[in-house]
Structures are given as C-alpha cells and as structure tokens.
C-alpha positions in Angstrom: 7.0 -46.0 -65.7 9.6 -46.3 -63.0 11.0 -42.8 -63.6 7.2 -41.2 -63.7 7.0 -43.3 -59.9 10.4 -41.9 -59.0 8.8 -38.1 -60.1 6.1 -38.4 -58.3 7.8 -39.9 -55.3 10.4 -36.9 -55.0 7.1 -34.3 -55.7 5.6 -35.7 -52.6 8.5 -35.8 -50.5 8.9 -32.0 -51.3 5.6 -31.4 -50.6 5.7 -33.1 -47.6 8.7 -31.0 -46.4 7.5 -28.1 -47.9 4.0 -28.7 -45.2 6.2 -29.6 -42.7 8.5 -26.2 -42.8 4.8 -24.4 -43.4 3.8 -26.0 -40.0 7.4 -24.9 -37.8 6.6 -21.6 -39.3 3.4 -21.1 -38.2 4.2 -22.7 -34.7 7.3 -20.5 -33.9 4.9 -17.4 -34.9 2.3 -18.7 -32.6 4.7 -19.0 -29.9 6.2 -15.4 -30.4 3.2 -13.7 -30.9 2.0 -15.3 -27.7 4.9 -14.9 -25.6 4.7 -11.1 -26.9 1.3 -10.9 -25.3 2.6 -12.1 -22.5 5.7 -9.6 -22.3 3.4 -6.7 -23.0 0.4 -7.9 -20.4 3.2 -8.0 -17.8 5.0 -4.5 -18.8 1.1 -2.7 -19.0 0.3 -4.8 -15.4 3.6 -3.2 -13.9 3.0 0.4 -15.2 -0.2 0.0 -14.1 1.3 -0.8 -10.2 3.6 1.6 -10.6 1.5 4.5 -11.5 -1.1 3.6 -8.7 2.0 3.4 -6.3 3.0 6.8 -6.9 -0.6 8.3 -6.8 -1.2 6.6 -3.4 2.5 7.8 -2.8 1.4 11.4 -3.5 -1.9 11.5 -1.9 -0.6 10.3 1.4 1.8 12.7 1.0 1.1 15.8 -0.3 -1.2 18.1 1.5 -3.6 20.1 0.3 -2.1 23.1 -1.4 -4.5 25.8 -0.7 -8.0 26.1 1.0 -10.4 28.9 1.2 -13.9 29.8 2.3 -15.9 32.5 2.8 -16.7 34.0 5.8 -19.8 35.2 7.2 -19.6 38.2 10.3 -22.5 38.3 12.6 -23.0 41.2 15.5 -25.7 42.4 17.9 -28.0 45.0 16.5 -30.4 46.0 20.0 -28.8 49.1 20.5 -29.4 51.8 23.3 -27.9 54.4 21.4 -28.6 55.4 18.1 -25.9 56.5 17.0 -24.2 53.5 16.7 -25.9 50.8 14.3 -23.4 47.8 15.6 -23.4 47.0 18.8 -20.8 44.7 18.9 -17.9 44.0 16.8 -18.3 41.8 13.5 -17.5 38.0 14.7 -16.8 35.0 12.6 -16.2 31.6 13.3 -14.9 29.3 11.2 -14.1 25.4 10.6 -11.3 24.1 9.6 -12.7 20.5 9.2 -14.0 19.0 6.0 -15.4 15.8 6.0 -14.6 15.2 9.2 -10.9 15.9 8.4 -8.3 18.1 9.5 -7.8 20.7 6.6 -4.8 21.1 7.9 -2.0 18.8 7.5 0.5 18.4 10.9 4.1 19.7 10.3 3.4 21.3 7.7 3.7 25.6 7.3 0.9 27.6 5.8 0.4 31.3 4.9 -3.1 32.3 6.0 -4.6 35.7 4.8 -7.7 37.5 5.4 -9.8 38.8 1.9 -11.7 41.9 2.4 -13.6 44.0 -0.4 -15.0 46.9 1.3 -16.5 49.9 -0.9 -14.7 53.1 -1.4 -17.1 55.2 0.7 -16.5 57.9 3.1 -17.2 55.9 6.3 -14.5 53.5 5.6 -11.9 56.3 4.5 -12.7 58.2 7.9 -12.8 54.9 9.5 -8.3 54.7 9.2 -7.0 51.5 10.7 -9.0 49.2 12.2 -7.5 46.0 14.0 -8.3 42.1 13.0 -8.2 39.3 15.9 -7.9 36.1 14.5 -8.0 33.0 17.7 -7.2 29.0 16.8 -9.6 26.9 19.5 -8.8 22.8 19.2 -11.8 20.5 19.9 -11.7 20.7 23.5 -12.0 24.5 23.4 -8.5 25.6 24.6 -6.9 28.3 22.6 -4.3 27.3 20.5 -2.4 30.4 18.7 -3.8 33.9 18.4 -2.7 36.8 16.0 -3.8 41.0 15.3 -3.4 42.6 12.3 -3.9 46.2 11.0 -5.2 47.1 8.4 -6.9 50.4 6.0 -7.7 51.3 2.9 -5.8 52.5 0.3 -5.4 56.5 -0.1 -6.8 58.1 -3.1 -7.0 61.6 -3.9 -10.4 63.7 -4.8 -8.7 64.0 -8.2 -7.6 60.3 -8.9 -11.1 59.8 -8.0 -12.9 62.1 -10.0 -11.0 61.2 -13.3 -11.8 57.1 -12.6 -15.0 58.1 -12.4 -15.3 59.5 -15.7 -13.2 57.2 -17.1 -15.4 53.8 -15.5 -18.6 55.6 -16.0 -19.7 53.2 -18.7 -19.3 50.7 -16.6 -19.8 51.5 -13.0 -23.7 52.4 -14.9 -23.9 49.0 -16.4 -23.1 47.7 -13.1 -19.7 45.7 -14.7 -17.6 47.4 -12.0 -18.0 48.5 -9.1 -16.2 51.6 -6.5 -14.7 49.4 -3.9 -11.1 48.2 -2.8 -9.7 44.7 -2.0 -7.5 44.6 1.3 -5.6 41.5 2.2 -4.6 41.0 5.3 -2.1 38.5 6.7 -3.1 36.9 9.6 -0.1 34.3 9.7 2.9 34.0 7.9 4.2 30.5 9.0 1.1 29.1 11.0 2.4 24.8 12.1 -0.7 23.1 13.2 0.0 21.4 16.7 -0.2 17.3 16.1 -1.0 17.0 19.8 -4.0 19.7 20.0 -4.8 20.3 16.4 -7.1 23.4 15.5 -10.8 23.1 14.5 -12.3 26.3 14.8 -10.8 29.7 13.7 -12.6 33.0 15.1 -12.3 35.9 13.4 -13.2 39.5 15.0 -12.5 42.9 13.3 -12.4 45.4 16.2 -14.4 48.4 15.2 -17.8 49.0 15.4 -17.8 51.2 11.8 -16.4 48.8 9.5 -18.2 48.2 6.2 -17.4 45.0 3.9 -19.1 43.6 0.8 -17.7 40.2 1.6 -14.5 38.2 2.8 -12.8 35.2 2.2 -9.7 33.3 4.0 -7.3 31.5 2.0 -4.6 29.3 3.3 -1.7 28.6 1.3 1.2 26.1 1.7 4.8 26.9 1.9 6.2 23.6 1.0 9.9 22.4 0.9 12.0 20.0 0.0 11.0 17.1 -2.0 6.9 18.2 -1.4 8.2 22.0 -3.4 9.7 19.6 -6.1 6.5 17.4 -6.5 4.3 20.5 -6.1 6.0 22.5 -8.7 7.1 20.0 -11.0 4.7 17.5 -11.1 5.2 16.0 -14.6 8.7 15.4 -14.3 8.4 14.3 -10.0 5.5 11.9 -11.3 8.0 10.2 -14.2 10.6 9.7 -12.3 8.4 8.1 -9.7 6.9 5.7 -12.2 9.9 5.1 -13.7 11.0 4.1 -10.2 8.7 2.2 -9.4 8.7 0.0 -12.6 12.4 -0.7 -12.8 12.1 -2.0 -9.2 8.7 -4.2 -10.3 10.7 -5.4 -13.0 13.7 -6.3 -10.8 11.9 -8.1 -8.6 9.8 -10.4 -11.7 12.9 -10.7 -13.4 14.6 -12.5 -9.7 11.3 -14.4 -9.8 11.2 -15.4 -13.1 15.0 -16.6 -12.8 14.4 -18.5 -9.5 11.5 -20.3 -11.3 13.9 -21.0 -14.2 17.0 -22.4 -12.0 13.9 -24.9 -9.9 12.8 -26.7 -12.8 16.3 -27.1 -14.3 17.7 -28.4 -11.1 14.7 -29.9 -10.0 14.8 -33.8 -11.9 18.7 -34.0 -10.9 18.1 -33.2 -7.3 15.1 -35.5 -7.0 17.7 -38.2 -8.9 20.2 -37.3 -6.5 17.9 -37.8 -3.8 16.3 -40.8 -5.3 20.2 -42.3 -5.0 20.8 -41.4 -1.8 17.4 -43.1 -0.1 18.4 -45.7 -2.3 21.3 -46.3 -0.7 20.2 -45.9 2.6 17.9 -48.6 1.9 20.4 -51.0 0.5 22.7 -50.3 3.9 19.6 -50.7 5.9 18.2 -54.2 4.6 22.4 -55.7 4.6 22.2 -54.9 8.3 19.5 -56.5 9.2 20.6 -59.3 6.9 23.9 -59.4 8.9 22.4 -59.7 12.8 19.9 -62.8 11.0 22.8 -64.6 10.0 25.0 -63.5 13.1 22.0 -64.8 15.1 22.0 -68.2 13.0 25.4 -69.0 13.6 25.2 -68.4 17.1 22.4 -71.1 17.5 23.9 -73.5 15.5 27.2 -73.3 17.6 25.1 -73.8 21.0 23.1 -77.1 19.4 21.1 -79.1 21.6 22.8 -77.1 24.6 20.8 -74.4 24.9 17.8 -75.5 26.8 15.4 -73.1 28.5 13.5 -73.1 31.6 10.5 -73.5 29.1 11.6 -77.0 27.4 12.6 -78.4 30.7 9.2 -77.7 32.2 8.3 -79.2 28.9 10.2 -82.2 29.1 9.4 -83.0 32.5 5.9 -84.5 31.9 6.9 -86.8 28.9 9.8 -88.5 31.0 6.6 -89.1 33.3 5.1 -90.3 31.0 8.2 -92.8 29.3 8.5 -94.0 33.6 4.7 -95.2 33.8 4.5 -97.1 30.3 8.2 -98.8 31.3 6.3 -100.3 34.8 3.4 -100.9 32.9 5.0 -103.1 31.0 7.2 -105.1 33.5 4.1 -105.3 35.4 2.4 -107.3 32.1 5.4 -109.2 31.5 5.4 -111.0 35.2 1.9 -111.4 35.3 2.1 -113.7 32.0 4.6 -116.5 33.3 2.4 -117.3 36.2 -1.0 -117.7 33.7 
C-alpha cells in the first residue's frame, strides 16, 4: 500500500510539473507573439510616416513636368476688301492658371513650344515664313517677357508628292490619314517665371493674314536639375532611398525614446529612495533644532528664577499687596476695639 501511495504521489508531482512547464510555455509564446505584434505595428506605422513624408516631400517639391493646352485663334472677319478673308491676324490668349494656381512653378526653367498642324495645300506653301509673337502679361496687366519666332512648312517636291499619294491612297480615302504637316515652333528655350510679377496670361499672335491651321497646342516642358533631374528621372530608386531615410531616422528617434523610457523606470524607485533619505534627513536636522533653542530657552529661565519679573507681574502684584495692607489694618482695628468691650 505504501509504495502504490508513494506511485501515485510521484505521478502527480510529474503531472503537476509537467502543467506547470505546459503553462511557462504557453506564457512565454503569448508574450512573444504579442510583443511581435507590437514590433511589426510599429515598423508598418513608421513606413507608413516615412512614405507619406517623402510624398508630401515630393509634391511640395517637384513641379509639374509638363503642361499643355490647346489653343483657340480668333480674328476679325468685316472686311472692306475682298480679297482678303482675315482681317486681322489670328490672336490667342491663353491662361496659365489652373485652379487658381500658378502652372508655373518660380525658379524653375521651362521649354515652351508652339504645336501647329496646318494642311499641305498650296496657300500655305506660297505662304513661306510667317512670324509668331508670343507676350507674358502678369495679373496687373504689365508685360512680362515677349518672344518672335519663324516658322514654314517643310519643302516637298511635285514628285515626293505624287508618289505619297499613291502610296497613302487607301488611306487618305478612308479618311485614316490625312495631307497635312506638323510644325513646332519654339517660342522659349529657358523661359524663369518672375516670383515678384508672375505670368497669368500668354498671347499668342501669328503675323500673317493667310495662314491656314487645323489646330494648335502649347506644351511646356521642364528642364530640371540637380536633385529634381534625379527624382524626375529616377523615381523608384529617388523614392527608396527617401523612405529608407526617412525610416532609419523614425527608428532612431523610437529607439532614443524607447531607451529614455527604459533608463526612467530603472532609476526611478532609487532616485525617489535617494530622495526619500535626503527629506528624511532634513527633517531629522530640522525637528533637533528646534529641540535645541526649547531646551536652550529652558535653561535660560531656570538660571534667571524668580528674578525675571515683568512690567506685567508688577502691575500684577501691585493690587494684591493692596489688598494684604487693608486686611492687616482691618485686623488691628478689631483687635483694639475688643479690650475696651
């Protein structure tokens, strides 16, 4: 019996230890699968910061690349003569605000060109050069910059135009292509927008009277440099190094944090013992002090005794010898009186 007890005994303690490592299992994988949680809620919160710190970064500082818009002519048609279906020169005036913002970007250079397509047709090959104006006005209607261009189409023999006829003819009949030329023109090469009278307006005027276009656009293109070229022209690697920055400098700073925090509450209880101590002892000095001028004061009284009399006893003391003379006469008075009865 007392072996089966002793069995049984040692089977429970085993168990029991066996629960017990179960249970500081299960705790310390509790506690690192929460504090890896943690560590990867923090590293996703700072790549998070970082990346939106490198997209404000970018869109504060990068201007807009390139910017184009069609533009419409308009001219006077009441003409005297009528030879001459124009009366005036095609004009076109154009903004250079979107949204109420500057398309432009100050201190920064841009290439702005003129788009023509004009058909192949003999009034624009008789036509030759023809000049473009091109006039910057700021908001307050003061000229800014002004530029002229020439420009003409390019020459093509009756033969080179005879055999690309024959050669398009399916398609200039389907209508897939069309007999017409594209001209671009430059109308500034490195055009800097002035901070202190930016441009708002661009007008456009094509000086000749003869002129024939399908349509026209104006693009303007940035020339950038330095570190706006490297962003512009490599943005995957420009935008992983800035990330990259940004997180090692996020994680610098939590790691400084999370140290400080560390050091506080290690050196916290001794400090506040340290301190406790020291008021302690202030106390202790304080109250023996104070304990010192009582006594000093007590032996100071005792050595004067029944000497040290105030103004405030003798006034005191004054009425009850008064008092001792009138019961002494009193009595004397009584004491005569009662030989003589």
């Amino acid at each position: 019996m007392d072996s089966g007890d002793d069995g049984e005994a040692l089977i429970g303690q085993a168990l029991l230890r066996l629960q017990d490592g179960v249970a500081m299992a299960m705790s310390h994988v509790r506690q690192r699968v929460v504090q890896s949680f943690v560590v990867f809620f923090f590293v996703l919160l700072l790549l998070w910061i970082s990346s939106f710190l490198y997209g404000s970064f970018y869109y504060s500082y990068m201007p807009k690349a390139a910017f184009s818009t069609p533009v419409h002519y308009y001219y006077r048609t009441n003409c005297e003569s009528p030879s001459s279906f124009l009366c005036s020169y095609p004009v076109a005036n154009i903004s250079l605000m979107r949204n109420r913002k500057h398309v432009l970007t100050f201190g920064q250079v841009y290439r702005i060109s003129l788009h023509l397509e004009m058909p192949d047709c003999p009034a624009n090959q008789e036509l030759g050069m023809f000049m473009i104006k091109t006039s910057c006005f700021s908001r307050d209607g003061r000229q800014v910059t002004s530029s002229a261009r020439s420009s003409m189409l390019r020459y093509r023999s009756d033969l080179l135009k005879y055999l690309e006829t024959l050669l398009f003819l399916p398609a200039f009949l389907s209508g897939a292509t069309e007999q017409k030329q594209m001209l671009e023109v430059e109308l500034f090469s490195d055009y800097t927008d002035d901070p202190y009278s930016p441009s708002v307006t661009a007008v456009i005027e094509i000086l000749s009277n003869k002129v024939q276009i399908y349509s026209s656009h104006l693009y303007i293109h940035a020339h950038f440099s330095g570190l706006r070229y490297l962003i512009f022209n490599f943005p995957l690697l420009s935008a992983l190094v800035g990330i990259s920055s940004n997180f090692i400098f996020l994680s610098f700073l939590f790691v400084l944090s999370y140290m400080r925090l560390l050091l506080k509450v290690e050196w916290g209880p001794e400090q506040h013992r340290a301190d406790g101590l020291l008021s302690d002892r202030d106390e202790n000095v304080k109250n023996n002090q104070q304990e010192d001028g009582k006594n000093a004061a007590g032996d100071a009284a005792e050595r004067l005794g029944p000497l040290q009399i105030t103004p405030t006893n003798l006034s005191q003391q004054k009425p009850r010898l008064q008092v001792h003379n009138r019961q002494t006469r009193s009595e004397l008075s009584e004491s005569e009186a009662s030989p003589g009865q």
